[in-house]
C-alpha positions as CSV (number, residue, x, y, z in Angstrom):
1,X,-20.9,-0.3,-7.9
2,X,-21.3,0.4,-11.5
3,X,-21.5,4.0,-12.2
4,X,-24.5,3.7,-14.4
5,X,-26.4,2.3,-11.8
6,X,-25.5,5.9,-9.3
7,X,-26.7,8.3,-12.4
8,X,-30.0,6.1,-13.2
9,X,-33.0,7.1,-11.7
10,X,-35.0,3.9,-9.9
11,X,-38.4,3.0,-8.9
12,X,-40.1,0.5,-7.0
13,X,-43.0,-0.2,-7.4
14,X,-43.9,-1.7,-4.2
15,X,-42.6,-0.5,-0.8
16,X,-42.6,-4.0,1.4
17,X,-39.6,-5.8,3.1
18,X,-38.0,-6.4,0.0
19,X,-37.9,-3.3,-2.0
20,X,-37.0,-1.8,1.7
21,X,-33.7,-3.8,1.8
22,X,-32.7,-3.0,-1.7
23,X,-33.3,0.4,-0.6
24,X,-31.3,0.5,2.1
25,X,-28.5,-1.4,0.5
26,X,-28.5,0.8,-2.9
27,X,-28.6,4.3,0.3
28,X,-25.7,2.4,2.3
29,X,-23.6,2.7,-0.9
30,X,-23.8,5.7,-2.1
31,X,-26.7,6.1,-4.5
32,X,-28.2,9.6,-4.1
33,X,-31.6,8.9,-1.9
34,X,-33.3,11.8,-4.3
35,X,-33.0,9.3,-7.5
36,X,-35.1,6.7,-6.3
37,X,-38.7,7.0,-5.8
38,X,-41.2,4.1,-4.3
39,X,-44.5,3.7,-5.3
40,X,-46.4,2.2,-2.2
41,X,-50.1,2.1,-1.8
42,X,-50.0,1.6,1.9
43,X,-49.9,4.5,3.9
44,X,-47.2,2.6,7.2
45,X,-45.1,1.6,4.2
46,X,-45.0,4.5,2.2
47,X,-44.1,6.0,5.8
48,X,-41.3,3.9,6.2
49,X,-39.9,4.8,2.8
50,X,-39.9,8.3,3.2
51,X,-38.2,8.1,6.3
52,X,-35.5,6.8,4.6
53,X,-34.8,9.8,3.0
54,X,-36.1,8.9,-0.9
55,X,-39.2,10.2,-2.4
56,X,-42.4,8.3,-2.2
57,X,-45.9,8.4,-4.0
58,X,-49.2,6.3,-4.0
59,X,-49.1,6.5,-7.7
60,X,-47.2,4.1,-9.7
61,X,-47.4,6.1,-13.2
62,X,-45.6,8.8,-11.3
63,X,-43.2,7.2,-9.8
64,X,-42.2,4.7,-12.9
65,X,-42.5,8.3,-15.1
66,X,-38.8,9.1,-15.6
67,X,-37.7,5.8,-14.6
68,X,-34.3,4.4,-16.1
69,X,-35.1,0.9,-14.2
70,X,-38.1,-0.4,-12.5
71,X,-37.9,-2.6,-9.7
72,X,-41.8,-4.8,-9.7
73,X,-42.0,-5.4,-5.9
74,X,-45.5,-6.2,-5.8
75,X,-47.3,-9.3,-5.1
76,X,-47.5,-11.8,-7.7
77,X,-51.6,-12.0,-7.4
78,X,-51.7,-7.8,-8.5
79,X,-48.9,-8.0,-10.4
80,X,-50.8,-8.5,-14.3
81,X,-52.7,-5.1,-13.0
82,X,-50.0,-3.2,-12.4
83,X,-48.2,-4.0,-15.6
84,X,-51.1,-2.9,-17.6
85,X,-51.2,0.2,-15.8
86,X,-47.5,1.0,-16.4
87,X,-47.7,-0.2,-20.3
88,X,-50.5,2.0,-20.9
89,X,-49.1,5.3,-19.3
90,X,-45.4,5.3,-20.8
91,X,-47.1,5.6,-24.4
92,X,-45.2,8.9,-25.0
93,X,-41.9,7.7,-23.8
94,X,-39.3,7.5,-26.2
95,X,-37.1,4.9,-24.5
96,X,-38.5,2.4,-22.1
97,X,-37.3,1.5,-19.1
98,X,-35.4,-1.8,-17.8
99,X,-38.0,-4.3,-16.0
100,X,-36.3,-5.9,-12.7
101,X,-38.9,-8.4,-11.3
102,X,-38.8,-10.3,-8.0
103,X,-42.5,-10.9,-7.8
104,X,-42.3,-14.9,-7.8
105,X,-43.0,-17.4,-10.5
106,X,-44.1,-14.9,-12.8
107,X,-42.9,-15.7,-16.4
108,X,-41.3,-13.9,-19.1
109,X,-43.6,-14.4,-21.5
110,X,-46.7,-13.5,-19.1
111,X,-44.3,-10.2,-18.1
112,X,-44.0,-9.5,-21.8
113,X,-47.4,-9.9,-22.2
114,X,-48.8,-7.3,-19.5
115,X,-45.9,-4.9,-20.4
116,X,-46.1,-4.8,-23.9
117,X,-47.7,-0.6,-25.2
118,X,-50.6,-0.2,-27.7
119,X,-47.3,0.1,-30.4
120,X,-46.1,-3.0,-29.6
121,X,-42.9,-2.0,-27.9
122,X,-42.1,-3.9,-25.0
123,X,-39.6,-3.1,-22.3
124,X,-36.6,-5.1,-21.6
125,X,-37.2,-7.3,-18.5
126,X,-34.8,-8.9,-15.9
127,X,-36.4,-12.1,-13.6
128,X,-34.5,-11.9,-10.2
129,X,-34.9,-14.6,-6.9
130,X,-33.6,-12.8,-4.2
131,X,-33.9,-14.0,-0.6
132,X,-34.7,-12.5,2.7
133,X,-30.8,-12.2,4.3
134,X,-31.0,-9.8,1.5
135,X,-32.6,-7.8,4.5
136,X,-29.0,-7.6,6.5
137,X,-26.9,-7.5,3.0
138,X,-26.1,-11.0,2.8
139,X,-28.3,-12.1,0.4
140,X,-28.1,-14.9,-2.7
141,X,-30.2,-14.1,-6.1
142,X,-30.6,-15.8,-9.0
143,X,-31.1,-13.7,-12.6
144,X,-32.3,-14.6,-15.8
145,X,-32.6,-12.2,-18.5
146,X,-34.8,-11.7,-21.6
147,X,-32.6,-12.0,-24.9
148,X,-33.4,-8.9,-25.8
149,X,-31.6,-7.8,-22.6
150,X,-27.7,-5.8,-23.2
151,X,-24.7,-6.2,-21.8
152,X,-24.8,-2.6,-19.7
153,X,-28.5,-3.8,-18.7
154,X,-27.4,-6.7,-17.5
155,X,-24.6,-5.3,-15.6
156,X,-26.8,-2.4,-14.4
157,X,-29.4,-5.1,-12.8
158,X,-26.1,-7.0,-11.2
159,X,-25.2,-3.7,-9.4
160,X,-28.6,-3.4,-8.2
161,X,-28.5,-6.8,-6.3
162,X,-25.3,-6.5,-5.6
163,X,-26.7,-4.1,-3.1
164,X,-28.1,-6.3,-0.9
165,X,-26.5,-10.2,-2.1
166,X,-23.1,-11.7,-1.8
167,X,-24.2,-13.9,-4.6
168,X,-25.9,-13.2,-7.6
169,X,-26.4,-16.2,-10.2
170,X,-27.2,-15.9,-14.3
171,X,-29.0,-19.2,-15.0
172,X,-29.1,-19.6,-18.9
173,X,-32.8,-21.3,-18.7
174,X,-36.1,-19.4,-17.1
175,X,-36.9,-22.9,-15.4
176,X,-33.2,-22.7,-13.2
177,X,-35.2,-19.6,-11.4
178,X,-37.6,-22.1,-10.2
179,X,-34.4,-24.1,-9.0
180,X,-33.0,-21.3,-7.7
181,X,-36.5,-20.6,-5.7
182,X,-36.2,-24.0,-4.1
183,X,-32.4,-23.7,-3.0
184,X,-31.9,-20.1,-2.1
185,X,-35.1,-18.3,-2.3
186,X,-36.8,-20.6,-0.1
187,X,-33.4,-22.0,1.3
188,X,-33.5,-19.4,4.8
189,X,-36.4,-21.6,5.8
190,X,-35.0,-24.6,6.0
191,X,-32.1,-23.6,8.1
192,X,-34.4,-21.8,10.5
193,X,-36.6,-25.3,10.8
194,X,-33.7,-27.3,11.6
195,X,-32.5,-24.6,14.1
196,X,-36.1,-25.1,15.5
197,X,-35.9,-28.9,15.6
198,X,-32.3,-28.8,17.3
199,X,-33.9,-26.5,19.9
200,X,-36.0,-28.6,21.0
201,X,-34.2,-31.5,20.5
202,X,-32.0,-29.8,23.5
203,X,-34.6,-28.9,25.4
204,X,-36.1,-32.6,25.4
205,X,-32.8,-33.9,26.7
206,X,-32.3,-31.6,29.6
207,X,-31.3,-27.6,28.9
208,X,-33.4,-25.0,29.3
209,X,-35.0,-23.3,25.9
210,X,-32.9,-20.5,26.4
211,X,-29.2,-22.6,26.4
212,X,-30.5,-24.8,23.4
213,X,-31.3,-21.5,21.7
214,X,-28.5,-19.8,22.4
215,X,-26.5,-22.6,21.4
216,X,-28.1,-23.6,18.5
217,X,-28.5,-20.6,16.8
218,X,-24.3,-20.2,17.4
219,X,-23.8,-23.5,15.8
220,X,-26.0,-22.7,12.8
221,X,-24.3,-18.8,12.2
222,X,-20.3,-20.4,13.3
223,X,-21.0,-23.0,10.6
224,X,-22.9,-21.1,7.9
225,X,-19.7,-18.6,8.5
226,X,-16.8,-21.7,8.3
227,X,-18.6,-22.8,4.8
228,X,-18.0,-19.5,3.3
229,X,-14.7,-18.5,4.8
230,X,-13.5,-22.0,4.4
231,X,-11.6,-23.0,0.8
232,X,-13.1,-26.7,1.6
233,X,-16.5,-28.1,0.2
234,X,-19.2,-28.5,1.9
235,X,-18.1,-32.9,2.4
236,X,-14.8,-32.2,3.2
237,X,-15.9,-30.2,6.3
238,X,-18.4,-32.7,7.3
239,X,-16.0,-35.2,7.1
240,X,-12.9,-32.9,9.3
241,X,-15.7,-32.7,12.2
242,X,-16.9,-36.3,12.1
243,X,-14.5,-38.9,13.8
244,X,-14.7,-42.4,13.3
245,X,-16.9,-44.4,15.6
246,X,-17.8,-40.9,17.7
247,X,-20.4,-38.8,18.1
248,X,-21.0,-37.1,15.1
249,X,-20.8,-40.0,12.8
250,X,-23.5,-41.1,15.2
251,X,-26.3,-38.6,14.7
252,X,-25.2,-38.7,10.4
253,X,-25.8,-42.4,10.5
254,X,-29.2,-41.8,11.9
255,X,-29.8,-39.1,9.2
256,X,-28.9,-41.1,6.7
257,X,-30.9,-44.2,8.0
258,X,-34.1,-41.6,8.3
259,X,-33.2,-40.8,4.5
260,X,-32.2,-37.1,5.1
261,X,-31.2,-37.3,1.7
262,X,-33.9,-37.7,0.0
263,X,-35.8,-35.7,2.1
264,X,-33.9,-32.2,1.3
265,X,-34.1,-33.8,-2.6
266,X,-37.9,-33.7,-1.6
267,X,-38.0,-30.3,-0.4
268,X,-35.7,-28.5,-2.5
269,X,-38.3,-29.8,-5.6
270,X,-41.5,-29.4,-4.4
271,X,-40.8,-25.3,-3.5
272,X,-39.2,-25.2,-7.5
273,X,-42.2,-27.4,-9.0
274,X,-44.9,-24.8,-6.8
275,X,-42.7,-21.9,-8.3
276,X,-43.4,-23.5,-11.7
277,X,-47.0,-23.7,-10.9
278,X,-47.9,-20.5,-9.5
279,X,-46.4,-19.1,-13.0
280,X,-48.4,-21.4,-14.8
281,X,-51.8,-20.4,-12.9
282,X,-50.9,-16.8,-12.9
283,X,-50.7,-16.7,-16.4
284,X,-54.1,-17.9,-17.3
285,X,-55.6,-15.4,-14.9
């Protein structure tokens, strides 16, 4: 983990599931619990945070006061507010501090916009799409950075997801984070649906909920682990498991004839096309 990243003093703003497993990552490796401080309203997850051993506060000028970076973990429907609060208390600051955002579909330019101080200054803002396995530190994120965003910020936003995701993207457009929204961010739910439907595909054709489960959930985690472990795409397994004629190629042929396809195409767009519009909706609000 990049030094700069254990001698910068953090704050979230926001103290839910998210911001918690950042937490937890940045505390697992290393980073002194006394340099980060959450900002929660919420008095159970302000609890929570304290128990982890960093400071906590209801107020999010104090906790953003000193702040090297800023993690916005808030909900995307507050999220205008609390930018304007923040912009209008760090008027005296001489140096602002670095903007990582992971409230959803929120633009650039509407983060810009909410940020910028009464002098026109404007901090430097990083756009991140993590996901929730970022809750047991196997996360995927996708980043997209402002231009006016260095090289050390950059890296020092990196280090921060790094924390909690075994992959963290740059996408060179602000649209690929809606694309990224559809494949990863919302990604964990598709696997856990198709888990579902397997289950009680099992249970319609004679085991008990508790072997389909059991079973089913091992297929999904011995798989998910073969296609990162494996040196093979993601085809070339398929095909090694799939034998002419048997069983497998079976059950493919009847995805395929139900378009399977085209239905994940379907999916995968309309969760990037509803990231697009809830950006577009939040910034005429």
């Amino acid at each position: 983990m990049a030094s700069q990243l254990r001698e910068s003093k953090l704050c979230f703003i926001g103290g839910g599931n998210m911001a918690g497993a950042i937490i937890g990552g940045l505390v697992a490796k290393g980073i002194d619990k006394q340099n980060i401080c959450v900002s929660e309203p919420w008095d159970v997850n302000r609890d929570k945070m304290a128990a982890a051993g960093v400071r906590t506060t209801a107020s999010n000028v104090d906790a953003s006061r000193d702040a090297d970076l800023v993690v916005l973990a808030v909900k995307p429907q507050v999220a205008k507010g609390v930018c304007r609060e923040l912009a209008g208390a760090w008027a005296a600051r001489t140096s602002l501090p670095l903007i990582v955002s992971i409230a959803a579909g929120i633009t650039l330019d509407s983060l810009k916009e909410w940020l910028k101080l009464a002098d026109g200054r404007t901090p430097h803002i990083v756009r991140v799409m993590p996901n929730t396995p970022a809750l047991l530190g196997e996360g995927a994120s996708g980043l997209f950075a402002s231009d006016d965003v260095s090289q050390d910020e950059r890296d020092l936003a990196a280090s921060l997801l790094g924390s909690v995701s075994k992959v963290a993207e740059w996408v060179d457009r602000e649209e690929l984070i809606d694309v990224v929204t559809g494949l990863s961010g919302s990604g964990p739910a598709y696997f856990f649906a198709m888990v579902e439907h397997l289950i009680e595909s099992g249970i319609g054709l004679g085991l008990t909920r508790e072997q389909a489960t059991r079973l089913a959930k091992q297929t999904c985690f011995g798989a998910g682990k073969m296609l990162v472990e494996s040196s093979d795409e993601p085809a070339q397994l398929r095909i090694n498991v799939t034998s002419p004629k048997g069983t497998t190629e079976a059950a493919l042929k009847s995805f395929d004839a139900s378009g399977f396809k085209e239905t994940v195409d379907k999916a995968v767009k309309a969760a990037s096309d509803r990231g697009k519009e809830l950006g577009e909706t939040l910034a005429k609000s």
